[in-house]
N, C-alpha and C positions, 0 to 999 in steps of 0.2 A: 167692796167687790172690785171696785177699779183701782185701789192699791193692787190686789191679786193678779189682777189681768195683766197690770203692766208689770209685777214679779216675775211672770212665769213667759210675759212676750222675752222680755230683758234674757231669764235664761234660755230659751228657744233661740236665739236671737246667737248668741254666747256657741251653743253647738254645731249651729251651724257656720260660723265663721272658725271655730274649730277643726270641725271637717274639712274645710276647707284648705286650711293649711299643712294637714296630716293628710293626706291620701293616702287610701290603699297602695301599699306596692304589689305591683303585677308579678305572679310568678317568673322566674327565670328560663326561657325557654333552654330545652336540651339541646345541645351543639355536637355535630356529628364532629367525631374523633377527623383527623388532615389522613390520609393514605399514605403506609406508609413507602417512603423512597425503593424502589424495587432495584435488586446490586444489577451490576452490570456484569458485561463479560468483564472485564478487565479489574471489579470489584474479586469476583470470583479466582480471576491468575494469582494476584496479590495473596488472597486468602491459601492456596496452595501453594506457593514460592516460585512457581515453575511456568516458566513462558516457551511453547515450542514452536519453532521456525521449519517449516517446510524449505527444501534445500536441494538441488537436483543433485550433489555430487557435498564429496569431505573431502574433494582435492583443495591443492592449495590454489588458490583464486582470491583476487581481488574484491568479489562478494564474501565471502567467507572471512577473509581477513575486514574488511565493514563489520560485518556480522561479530567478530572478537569485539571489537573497539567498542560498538553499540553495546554489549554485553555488558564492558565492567562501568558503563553509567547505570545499570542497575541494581538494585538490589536484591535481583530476580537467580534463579538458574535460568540461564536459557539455554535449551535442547535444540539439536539440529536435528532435525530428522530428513532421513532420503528419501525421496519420492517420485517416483516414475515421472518424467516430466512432461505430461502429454495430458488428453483429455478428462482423466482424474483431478484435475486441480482442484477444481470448483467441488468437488465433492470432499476431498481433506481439510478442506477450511470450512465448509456446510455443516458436515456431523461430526467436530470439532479434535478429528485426528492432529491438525494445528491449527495455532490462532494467525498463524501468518507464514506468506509463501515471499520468499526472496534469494533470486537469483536469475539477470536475465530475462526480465522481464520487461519488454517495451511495451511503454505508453500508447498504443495501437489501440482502434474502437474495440477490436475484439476484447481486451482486456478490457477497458471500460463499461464492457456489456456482461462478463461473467464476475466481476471484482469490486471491489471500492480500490482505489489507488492511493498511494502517497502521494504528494508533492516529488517531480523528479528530482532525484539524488544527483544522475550523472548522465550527458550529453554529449554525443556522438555522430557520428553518420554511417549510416552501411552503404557500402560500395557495392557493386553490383559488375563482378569483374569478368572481361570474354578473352578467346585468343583473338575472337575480329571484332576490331570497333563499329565494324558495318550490323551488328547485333541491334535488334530490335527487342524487348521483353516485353512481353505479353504472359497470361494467365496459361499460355500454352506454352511459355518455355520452360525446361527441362533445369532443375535448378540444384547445386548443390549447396550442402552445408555443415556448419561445423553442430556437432552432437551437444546441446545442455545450452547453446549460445541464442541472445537476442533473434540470428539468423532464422536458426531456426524455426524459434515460435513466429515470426515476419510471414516466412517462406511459406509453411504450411496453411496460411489463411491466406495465401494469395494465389501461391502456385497450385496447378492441378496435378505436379510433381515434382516431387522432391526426394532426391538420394542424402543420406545423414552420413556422414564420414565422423570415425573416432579422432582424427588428429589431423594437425594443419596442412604434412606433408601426403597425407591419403586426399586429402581434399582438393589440394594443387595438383595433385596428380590423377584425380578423376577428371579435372578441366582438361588438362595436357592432352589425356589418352580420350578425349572428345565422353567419357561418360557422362558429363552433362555438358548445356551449354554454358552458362552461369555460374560462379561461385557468389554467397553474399559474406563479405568478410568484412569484421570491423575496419574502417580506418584506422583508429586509434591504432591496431595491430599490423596496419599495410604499413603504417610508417616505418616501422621496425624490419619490414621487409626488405633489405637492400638488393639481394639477388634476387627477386623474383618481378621488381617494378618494372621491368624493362618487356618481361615477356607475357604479360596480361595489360588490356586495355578496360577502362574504368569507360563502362557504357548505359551508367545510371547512378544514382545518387540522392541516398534519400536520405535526414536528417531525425533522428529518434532518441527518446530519452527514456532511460532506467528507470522503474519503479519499483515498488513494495505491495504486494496485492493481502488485502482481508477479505473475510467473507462481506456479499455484499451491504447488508444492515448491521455491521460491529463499527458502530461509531465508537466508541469508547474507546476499544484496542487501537484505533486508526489514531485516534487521537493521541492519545500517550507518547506512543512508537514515534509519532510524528516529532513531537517534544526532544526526544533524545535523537532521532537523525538529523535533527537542523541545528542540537549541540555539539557533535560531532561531525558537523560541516563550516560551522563558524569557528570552532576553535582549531580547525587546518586540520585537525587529526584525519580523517577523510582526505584530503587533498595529499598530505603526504604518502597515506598509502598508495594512491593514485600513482602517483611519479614514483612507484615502486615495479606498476607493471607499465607503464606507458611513458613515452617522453614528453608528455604535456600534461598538463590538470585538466579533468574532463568532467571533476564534480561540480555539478550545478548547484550556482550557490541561490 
């Protein structure tokens, strides 16, 4: 009988040190699938071939000519499209008539508050030019400017008026004939003025830089765009066209 007992302790004994070493394996619990990556705007341009650029005019200008250069670093079509250039903007680049507005556009809060920006391209100063130096501007003076330019968009979020002249020589000759008090002209462009420095005085001076506006949440497209305007500012290609309409390099590097 106590042979038996200790038989049967022995394999008792035996099982359980058995068990011991082989445990149950726990089921594997189910793992929820990762989400997937959702495309972006600028997945989506790629997928279509075609990038359009909001654009106030197809004249020839030193935007537009950027606008070429910037084009054959891609592998895109890029469309110009024209677009009224006035409070429409924000809505061409919202419900996605274009993915990007460029032309004359300064750096100013109002742009920061309707837009995302690029990093500025190009820097300047607007003049603020009268027949009498004794001019004072104020939100009450009467101001002129050139049609599609920096001035413009400035003018308008400051002035409580403002006359748009189509050309340089309409717009010197609204100041002349007293139509406004004010012209806002680029510098960069006064320089170039030999006959006309003598007969308007420079009675303010503000200093402003060119940007690239998207809608305001396309980081993606902002980002890209970004990539190829600061290749085309480093390797001069930009700066050359610069010194094509100006006597100085005004692209910010």
């Amino acid at each position: 009988m106590k042979k038996f007992l200790l038989i049967a302790s022995i394999l008792l004994l035996t099982v359980l040190i058995g068990g011991c070493q082989n445990p149950v394996t726990p089921a594997t619990a189910l793992q929820t699938p990762a989400p997937q990556k959702q495309p972006t705007r600028w997945d989506e341009i790629i997928k279509t071939g075609e990038l359009k650029i909001g654009v106030p005019s197809l004249s020839d200008s030193m935007d537009n000519r950027l606008i070429d250069a910037f084009s054959e670093e891609t592998n895109l079509t890029v469309s110009k499209v024209v677009l009224p250039w006035d409070d429409t903007l924000e809505t061409a680049v919202t419900d996605g008539t274009v993915d990007m507005l460029w032309g004359q556009i300064p750096a100013i809060s109002e742009s920061s508050t309707m837009f995302r920006l690029s990093n500025p391209y190009f820097h300047s100063t607007m003049l603020y030019l009268s027949r009498s130096e004794e001019l004072t501007v104020d939100q009450n003076t009467t101001a002129g400017v050139l049609k599609h330019s920096a001035g413009q968009f400035m003018a308008e979020n400051y002035f409580a008026s403002t006359k748009v002249y189509n050309t340089r020589d309409e717009l010197f000759y609204g100041l002349s004939s007293g139509q406004v008090a004010c012209v806002l002209y680029d510098n960069a462009l006064f320089e170039n003025m030999q006959t006309k420095k003598d007969a308007f005085h420079i009675v303010k001076e503000v200093p402003y830089d060119l940007v690239v506006a998207f809608e305001q949440n396309n980081v993606s497209v902002a980002t890209e765009v970004e990539k190829l305007i600061a290749k085309i500012k480093a390797d001069g290609t930009a700066s050359d066209i610069c010194l094509k309409w100006y006597l100085n390099d005004y692209i910010k590097k």
